[in-house]
C-alpha positions in Angstrom: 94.7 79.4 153.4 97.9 76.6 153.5 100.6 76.8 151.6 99.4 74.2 149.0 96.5 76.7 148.2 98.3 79.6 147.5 100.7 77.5 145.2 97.4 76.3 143.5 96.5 80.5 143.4 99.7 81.5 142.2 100.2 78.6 139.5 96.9 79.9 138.1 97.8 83.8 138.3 100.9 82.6 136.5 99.2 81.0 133.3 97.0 82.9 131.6 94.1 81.6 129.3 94.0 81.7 125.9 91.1 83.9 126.3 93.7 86.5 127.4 96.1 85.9 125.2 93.5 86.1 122.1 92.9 89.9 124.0 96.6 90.4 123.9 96.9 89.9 120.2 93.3 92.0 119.2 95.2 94.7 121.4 98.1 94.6 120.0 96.7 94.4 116.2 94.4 97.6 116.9 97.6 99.5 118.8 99.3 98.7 115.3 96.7 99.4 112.6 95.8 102.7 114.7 99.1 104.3 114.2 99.6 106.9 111.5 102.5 105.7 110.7 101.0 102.3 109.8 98.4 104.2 108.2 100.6 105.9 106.1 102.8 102.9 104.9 99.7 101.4 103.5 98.9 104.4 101.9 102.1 104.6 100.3 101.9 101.3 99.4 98.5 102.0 97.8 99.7 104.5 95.6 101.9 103.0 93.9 99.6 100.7 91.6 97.8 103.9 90.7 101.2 105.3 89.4 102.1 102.7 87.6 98.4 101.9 86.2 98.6 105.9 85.0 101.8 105.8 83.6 100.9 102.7 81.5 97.7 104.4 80.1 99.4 107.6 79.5 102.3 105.8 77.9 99.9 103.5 75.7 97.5 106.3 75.1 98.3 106.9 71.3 98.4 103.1 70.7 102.4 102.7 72.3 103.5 99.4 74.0 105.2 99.2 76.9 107.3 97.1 77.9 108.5 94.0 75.9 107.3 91.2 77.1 108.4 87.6 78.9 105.9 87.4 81.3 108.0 87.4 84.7 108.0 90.0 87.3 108.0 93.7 86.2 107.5 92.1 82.8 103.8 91.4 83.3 103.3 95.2 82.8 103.3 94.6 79.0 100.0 92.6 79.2 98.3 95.4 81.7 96.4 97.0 78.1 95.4 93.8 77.0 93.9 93.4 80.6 94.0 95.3 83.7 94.2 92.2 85.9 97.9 92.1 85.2 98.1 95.1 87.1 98.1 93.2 90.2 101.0 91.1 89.2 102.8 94.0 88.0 101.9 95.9 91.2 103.0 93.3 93.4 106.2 93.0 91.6 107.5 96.4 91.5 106.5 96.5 95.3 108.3 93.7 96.3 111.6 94.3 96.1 111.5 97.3 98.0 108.5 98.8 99.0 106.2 95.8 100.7 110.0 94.8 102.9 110.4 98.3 103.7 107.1 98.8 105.5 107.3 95.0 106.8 110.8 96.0 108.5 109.3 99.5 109.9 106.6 97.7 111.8 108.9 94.5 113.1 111.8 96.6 113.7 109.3 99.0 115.8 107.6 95.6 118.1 109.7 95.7 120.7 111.9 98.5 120.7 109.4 101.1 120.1 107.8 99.6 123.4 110.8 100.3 124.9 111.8 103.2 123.5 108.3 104.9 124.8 108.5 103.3 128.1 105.6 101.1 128.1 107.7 97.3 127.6 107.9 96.9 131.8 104.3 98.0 131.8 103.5 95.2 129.4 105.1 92.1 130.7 103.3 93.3 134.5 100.7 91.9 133.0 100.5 87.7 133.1 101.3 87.6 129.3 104.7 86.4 129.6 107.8 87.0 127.2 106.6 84.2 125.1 103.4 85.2 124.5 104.1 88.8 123.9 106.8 88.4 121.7 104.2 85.4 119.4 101.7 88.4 119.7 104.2 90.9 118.2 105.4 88.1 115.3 101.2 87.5 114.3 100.9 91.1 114.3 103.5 91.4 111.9 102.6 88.9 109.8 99.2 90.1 110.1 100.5 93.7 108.9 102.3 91.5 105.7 99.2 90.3 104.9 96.7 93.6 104.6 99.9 95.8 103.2 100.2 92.8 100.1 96.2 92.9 100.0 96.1 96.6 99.8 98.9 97.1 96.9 96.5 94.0 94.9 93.0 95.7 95.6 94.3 99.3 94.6 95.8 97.8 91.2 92.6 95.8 90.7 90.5 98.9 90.9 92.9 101.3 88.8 93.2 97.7 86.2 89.4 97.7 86.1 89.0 101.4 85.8 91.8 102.2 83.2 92.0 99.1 81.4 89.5 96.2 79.7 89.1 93.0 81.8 88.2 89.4 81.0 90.0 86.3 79.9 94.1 85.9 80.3 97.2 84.3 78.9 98.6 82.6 81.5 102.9 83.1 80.7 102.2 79.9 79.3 100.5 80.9 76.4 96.6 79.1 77.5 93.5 81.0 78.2 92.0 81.3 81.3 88.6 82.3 82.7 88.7 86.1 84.6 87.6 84.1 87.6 90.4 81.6 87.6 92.8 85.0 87.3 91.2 86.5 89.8 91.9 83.2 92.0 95.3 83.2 91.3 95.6 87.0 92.1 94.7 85.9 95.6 96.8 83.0 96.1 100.0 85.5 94.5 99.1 88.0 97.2 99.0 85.4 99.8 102.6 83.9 98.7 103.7 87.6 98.3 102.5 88.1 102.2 104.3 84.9 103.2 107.7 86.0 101.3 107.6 88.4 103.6 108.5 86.2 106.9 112.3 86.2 106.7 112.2 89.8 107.1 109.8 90.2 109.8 111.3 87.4 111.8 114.3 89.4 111.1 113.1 92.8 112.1 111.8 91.1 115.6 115.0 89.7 116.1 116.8 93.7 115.4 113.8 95.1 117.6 114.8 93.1 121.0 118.7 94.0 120.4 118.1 97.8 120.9 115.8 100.2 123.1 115.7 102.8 119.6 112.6 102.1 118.0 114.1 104.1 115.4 117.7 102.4 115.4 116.1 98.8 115.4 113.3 100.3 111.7 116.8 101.3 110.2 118.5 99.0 110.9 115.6 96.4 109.5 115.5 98.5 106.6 119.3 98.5 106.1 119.8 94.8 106.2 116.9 94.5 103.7 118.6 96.6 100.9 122.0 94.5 101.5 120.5 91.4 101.4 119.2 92.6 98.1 122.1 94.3 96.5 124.4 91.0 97.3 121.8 88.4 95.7 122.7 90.9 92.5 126.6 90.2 92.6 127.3 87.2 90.2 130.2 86.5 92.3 128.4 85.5 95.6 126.1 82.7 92.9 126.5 79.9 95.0 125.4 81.9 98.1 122.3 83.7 96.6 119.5 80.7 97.4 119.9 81.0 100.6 119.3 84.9 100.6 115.6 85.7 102.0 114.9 87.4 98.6 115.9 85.2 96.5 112.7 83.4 94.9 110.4 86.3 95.9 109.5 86.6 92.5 109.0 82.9 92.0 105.0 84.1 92.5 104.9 84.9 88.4 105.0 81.0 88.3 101.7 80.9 89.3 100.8 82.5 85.8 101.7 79.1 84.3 99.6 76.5 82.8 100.4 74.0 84.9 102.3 75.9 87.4 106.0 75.5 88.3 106.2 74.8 92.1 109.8 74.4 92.9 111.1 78.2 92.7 107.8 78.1 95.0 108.1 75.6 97.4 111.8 76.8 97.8 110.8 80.4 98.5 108.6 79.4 101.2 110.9 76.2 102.5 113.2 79.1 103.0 111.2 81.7 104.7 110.3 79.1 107.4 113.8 78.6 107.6 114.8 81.6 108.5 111.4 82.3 110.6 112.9 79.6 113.0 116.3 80.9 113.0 115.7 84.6 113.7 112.3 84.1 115.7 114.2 81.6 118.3 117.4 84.3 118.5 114.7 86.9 119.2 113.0 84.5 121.4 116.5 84.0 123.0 117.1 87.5 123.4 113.9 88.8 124.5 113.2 86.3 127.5 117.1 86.9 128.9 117.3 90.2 128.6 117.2 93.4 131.2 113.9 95.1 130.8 115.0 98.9 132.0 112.7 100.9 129.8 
């Protein structure tokens, strides 16, 4: 065989098909969702409507209200007796701020350095993946993760909503009527936004995952720069900082509940997610394809 036809072999060893790189990302979603510890996190994250759908009914059992009303975030909770489909919104919003980002930073902040951290990341790039294509696979998987843990938390209150509460037509924050189905619809599309709020942070947890070889350093430290982020888009002093914090507009989703429905806080939120999905996926992307692999 001449020289020109080993070049030919070795360009095509070299570039996988996107056969193989569809395997890569089916492998590395059922190496995810198999864990216990992802297992667990969506448990968690499943409870928590029940609480809250409990509480509610206990609270309102003797004809109590809770809450007092104004339709945004946590707010939707005083509409969950008049109809359990609320309990999604309301479930979605307590879990938000806390709860969905913590799990989401747990599974970036484990997508590389867990690999290396259990030995198996030189095993992985033997294989004709490439950094590239491992570290996209790790990103979709994370994403994919942000998308069943918001879909869990909104199937688990729908079911508690339907089985502690009456359900049918809704007042939009608004103040219209709306059919069930048409709630139900824009339960969906809240869940979706929720799941694609969610992007800052797992870009950033990838980006913390390539800079250490502690799986449990890089979850931490994920975790860590979550709550931060949070607790300085609180301080009134740091205003004209805040919309550019990740979590700014994450509850912008409650304007989906209005008849017609507000898009800017909406379009922001997302405009900014990609944002900061560009800036922390190319450092990570940076990182990733320059750095030793030891581990």
């Amino acid at each position: 065989m001449s020289r020109a036809d080993l070049a030919v072999v070795d360009t095509a060893a070299a570039r996988p098909n996107p056969l193989w790189s569809l395997g890569l990302l089916r492998s590395e979603l059922v190496t995810t969702f198999r864990r216990w510890r992802t297992v667990a996190l969506l448990g968690v994250l499943a409870a928590v409507p029940i609480l809250v759908g409990v509480a509610v009914r206990i609270e309102t059992r003797g004809g109590g209200q809770v809450g007092r009303g104004g339709g945004e975030g946590p707010a939707f909770i005083s509409q969950v007796t008049n109809n359990g489909l609320f309990l999604v919104f309301t479930a979605l919003a307590a879990t938000l701020p806390f709860f969905l980002p913590m799990a989401v930073g747990v599974v970036a902040g484990d997508a590389v350095a867990g690999e290396a951290d259990a030995g198996t990341l030189r095993y992985l790039l033997v294989a004709p993946a490439g950094r590239t294509r491992l570290l996209l696979a790790k990103y979709a998987t994370t994403m994919a993760f942000c998308l069943v843990a918001t879909l869990v938390v909104a199937a688990s209150a729908l079911a508690v909503g339907a089985l502690l509460f009456p359900l049918g037509d809704l007042t939009t924050i608004s103040g219209t009527r709306i059919s069930f189905a048409d709630g139900l619809g824009r339960a969906l599309l809240i869940a979706l936004v929720v799941a694609a709020s969610l992007a800052g942070v797992a870009a950033l947890g990838l980006l913390v995952s390539t800079l250490t070889n502690s799986g449990i350093a890089a979850m931490a430290t994920t975790v860590g720069l979550v709550i931060t982020v949070q607790i300085l888009d609180q301080i009134p002093q740091l205003h004209a900082l805040q919309p550019y914090f990740f979590s700014h507009y994450w509850l912008s989703f409650a304007d989906l509940m209005r008849d017609p429905v507000y898009w800017d806080d909406l379009v922001k939120n997302l405009e900014l997610q990609a944002l900061y999905t560009a800036v922390f996926g190319s450092a990570a992307w940076a990182r990733f394809t320059t750095r030793d692999i030891t581990a």
